[in-house]
N, C-alpha and C positions, 0 to 999 in steps of 0.2 A: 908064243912070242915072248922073249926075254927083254926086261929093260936093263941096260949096262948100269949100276951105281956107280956113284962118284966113288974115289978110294975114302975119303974120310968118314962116307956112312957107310963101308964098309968097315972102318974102323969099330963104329960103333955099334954095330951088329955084332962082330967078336967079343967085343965088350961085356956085352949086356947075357952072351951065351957062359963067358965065364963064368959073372958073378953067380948064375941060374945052377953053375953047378960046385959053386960053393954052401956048404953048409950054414942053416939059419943061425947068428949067433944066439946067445944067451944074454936076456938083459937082468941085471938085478932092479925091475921096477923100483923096490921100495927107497934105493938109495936115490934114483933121478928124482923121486919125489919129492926125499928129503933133501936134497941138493935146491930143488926149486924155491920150496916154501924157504930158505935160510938166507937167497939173496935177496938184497934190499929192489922196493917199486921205485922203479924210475918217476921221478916228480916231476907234474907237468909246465912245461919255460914258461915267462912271465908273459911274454908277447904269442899269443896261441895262433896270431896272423898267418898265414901259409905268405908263401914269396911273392904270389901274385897280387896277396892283398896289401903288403909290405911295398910293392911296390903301385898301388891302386892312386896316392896322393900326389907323388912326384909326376907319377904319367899323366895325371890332369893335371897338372901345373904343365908341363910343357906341352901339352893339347890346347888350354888357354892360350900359351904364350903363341902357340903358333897360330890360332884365331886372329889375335889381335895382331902379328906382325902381316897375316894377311888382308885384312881389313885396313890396314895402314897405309898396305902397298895399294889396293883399290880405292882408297877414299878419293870421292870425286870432288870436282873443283868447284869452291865457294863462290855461291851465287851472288852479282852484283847488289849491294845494298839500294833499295827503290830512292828514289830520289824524292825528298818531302819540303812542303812548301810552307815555310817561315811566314807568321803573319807580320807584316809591316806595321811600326808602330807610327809612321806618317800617317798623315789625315790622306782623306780621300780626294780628288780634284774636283769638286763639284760642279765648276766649269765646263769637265769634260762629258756631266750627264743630261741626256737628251730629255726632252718631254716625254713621261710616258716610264722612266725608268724604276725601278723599284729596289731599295736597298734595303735590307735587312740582316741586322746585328747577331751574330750568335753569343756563343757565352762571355764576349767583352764588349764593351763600348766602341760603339765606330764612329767615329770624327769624320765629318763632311766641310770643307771649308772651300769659300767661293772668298777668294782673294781680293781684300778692300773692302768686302759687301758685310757677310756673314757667315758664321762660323757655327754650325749647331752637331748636338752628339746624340745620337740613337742611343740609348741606354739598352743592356743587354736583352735579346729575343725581342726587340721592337722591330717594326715594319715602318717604312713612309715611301710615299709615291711623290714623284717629282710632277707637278702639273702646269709650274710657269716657271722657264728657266732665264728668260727676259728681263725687261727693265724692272719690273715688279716679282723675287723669289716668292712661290708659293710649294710648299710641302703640304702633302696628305698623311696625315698619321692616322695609319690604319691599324696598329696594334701599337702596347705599350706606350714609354711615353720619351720625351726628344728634351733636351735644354737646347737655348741658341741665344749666344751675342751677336749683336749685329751693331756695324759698325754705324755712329750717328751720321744723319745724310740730312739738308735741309729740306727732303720731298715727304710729302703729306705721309706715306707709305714704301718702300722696302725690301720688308719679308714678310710673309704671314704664317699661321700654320691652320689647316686647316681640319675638322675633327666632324665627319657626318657634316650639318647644316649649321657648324658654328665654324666662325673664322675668326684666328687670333692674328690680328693686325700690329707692326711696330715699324718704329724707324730709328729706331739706335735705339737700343734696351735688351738686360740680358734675363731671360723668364723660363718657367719651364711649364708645357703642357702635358697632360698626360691624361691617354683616352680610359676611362673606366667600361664598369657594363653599361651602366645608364646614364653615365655625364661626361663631362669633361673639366678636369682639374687644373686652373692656370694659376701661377704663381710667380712674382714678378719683385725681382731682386734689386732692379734700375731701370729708370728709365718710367713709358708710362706705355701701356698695352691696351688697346681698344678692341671689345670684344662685339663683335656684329654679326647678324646673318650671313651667309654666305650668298653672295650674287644679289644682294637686296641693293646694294652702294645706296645707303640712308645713314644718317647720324646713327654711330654706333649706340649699342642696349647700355652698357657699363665700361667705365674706363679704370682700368686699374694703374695704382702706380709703386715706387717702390715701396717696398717689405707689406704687399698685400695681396690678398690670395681669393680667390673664387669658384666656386661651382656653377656650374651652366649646362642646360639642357643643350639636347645636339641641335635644337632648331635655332639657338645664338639667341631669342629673344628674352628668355627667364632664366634665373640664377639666383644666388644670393651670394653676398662679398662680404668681407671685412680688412679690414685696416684703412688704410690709404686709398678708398676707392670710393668711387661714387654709381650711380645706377641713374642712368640719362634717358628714363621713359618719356615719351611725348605725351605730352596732351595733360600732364601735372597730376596728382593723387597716385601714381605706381611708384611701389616699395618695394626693395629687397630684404631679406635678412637684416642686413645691417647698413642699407641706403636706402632715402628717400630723393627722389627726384624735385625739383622746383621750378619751373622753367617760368619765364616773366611771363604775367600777367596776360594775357588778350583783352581788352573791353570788346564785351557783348552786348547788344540788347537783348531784350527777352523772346524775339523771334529769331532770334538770329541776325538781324540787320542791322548795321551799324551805320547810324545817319551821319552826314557827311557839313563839316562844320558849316558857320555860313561866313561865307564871304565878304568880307567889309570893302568897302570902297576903300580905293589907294587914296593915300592923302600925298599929298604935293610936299616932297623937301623940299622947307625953307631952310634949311643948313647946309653952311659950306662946309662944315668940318669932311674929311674923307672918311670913310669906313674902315673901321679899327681890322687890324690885319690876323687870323686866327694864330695861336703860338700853335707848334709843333705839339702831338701828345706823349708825356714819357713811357717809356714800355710797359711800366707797371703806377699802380696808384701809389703817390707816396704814404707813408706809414702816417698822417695823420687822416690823410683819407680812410686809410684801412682802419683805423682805430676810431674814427668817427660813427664805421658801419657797424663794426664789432659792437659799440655803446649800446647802439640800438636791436641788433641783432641778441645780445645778453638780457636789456630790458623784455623784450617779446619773449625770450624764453625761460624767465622766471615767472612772466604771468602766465605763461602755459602751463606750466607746472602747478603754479598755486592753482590753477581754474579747474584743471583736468585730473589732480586726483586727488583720492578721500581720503580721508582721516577720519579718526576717530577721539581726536584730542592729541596725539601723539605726534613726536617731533618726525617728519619724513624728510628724508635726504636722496640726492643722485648725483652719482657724479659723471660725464662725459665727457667724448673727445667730440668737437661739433669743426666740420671740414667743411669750406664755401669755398667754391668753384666760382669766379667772378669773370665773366665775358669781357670783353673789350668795351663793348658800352653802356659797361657798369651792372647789366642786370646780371643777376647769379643765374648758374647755370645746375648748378647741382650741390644737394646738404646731407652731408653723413654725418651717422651719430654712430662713436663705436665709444664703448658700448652702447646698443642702443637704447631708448627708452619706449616706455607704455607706447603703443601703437595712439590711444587720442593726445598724449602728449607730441609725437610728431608729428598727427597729421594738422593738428593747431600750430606748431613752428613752422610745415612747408607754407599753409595759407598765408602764415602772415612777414615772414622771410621772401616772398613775392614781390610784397610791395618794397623792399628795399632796393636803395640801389649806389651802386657806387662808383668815383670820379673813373670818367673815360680813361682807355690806355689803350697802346698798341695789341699789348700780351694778355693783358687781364692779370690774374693771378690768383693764387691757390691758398686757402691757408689753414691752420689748423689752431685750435682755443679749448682748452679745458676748462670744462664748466662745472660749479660745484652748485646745485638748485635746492632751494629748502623750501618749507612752508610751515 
């Protein structure tokens, strides 16, 4: 079986039988040789990159390019931005919180204001519990510490604050409390603040007033003050830090019973005159009443001085602030010494500051005397 060839490898089948039967030429070696060694080496080009690699930079440039125009044509659509809640620099409507509610400050101050009443501010990370939102405001501060103005009102109480088993009572005065680990810090800018037990409703322990400041245990009945304050312990001889209490006198007998005067027979008016009519009393004593008290009040407390402390030949001096809290009928109600002095130095003043007293008034009044004591 024959296969037909194309004509053109037919061609080259004649071809190849030609050349086979032409004679082998003759080469002169030694001249190709010498021909070789005489042309110059081709030098190799500056760029040795082949085409591919020549073109390796441009094709990733247009590989990126077309990355990102396809990324550009898919880019999905931009998420709504969440919506964020602005803090309000209004106060709070204190009105609107119920018994029972609990506010708490984070890293700014939060203003609580009960409209006409009081106005007080959480200081940042404090805590307070609302427990009477009625005619008497009462807050629990349960952590940190609150200031509050509250607006003056002629009722006995207000607003309180109240700290564990102490209760900071006021009625127009601007203070600030603040709960510690084992106390409670009151300080009092205006006005006057009455520190008492909680739920005991007795004459407050100490009353502070402005630019005077206090420590008090959480049971409201111990502390110690200074400045402008006094310490209104009952029953006479309890001292703070820097107050003594004084409260008038009781006569006792030695069992306790106080016999009961005797009774004179009425005598018969023989006079027509009428009975003289009482005059009205002023609100306060006038200033020679007050300075009549002061005379004698300064004489008892240089003899305390002289009596109650030693010397050794040597000149001794003191000097203080002496604060009398004077009742309405004239007995004192409470005497601070700031600074204060040797403890038998005041307890020789409270005894004998007892027995004073001075002219009746509506209000009473407050007052304060520097004293400079030698011996």
């Amino acid at each position: 079986m024959s296969v037909e060839r194309r004509p053109e490898e037919q061609a080259l089948d004649r071809l190849i039988l030609e050349l086979r039967e032409q004679p082998t030429p003759e080469l002169d070696w030694q001249r190709v040789e010498a021909r070789l060694l005489s042309e110059p080496r081709l030098e190799p080009q500056s760029d040795p990159r082949s085409f591919l690699s020549r073109l390796r930079l441009p094709a990733a440039g247009l590989v990126a390019f077309a990355v990102l125009a396809l990324i550009a044509t898919h880019r999905p659509a931009p998420m709504p931005a969440k919506p964020t809640a602005k803090l309000s620099s209004l106060p709070l409507n204190g009105d609107q919180l119920a018994v029972g509610a609990r506010v708490t400050a984070g890293n700014q101050p939060l203003v609580v204001e009960h409209l006409g009443r009081a106005r007080w501010t959480l200081e940042p990370h404090a805590t307070a519990l609302i427990t009477d939102a009625g005619e008497f405001l009462t807050v629990r501060l349960e952590s940190g510490a609150l200031t509050a103005a509250v607006v003056p009102n002629p009722k006995p109480e207000t607003f309180a604050v109240e700290v564990e088993g102490t209760r900071v009572a006021v009625h127009g005065t601007a203070f600030r409390v603040e709960r510690a680990a084992e106390h409670v810090q009151v300080e009092v800018s205006e006005g006057t603040v009455a520190i008492e037990a909680s739920g005991s409703h007795s004459a407050p322990a100490f009353l502070l007033r402005r630019n005077s400041r206090g420590s008090f245990a959480f049971d409201g009945r111990t502390g110690s003050v200074e400045g402008n304050a006094s310490a209104m312990v009952a029953g006479g001889g309890g001292r703070s830090h820097r107050a003594v209490s004084a409260l008038a006198a009781v006569p006792a007998a030695a069992h306790g019973h106080v016999p009961a005067p005797a009774v004179q027979p009425a005598k018969p008016d023989v006079s027509a005159e009428p009975a003289p009519v009482p005059q009205p009393l002023p609100a306060q004593p006038s200033i020679s009443d007050i300075e009549s008290g002061v005379s004698s009040a300064v004489e008892l407390m240089s003899r305390c001085f002289r009596d109650q402390t030693r010397s050794s030949g040597n000149h001794v001096s003191a000097r203080t602030g002496l604060t009398l809290t004077v009742a309405g009928d004239g007995t004192i109600q409470s005497v601070t010494f700031a600074p204060p002095l040797a403890p038998a130095v005041e307890d020789c003043a409270v005894s004998g500051l007892r027995a004073l007293t001075f002219a009746h008034s509506v209000e009473g009044v407050t007052f304060t005397r520097l004293l400079e004591l030698e011996r």
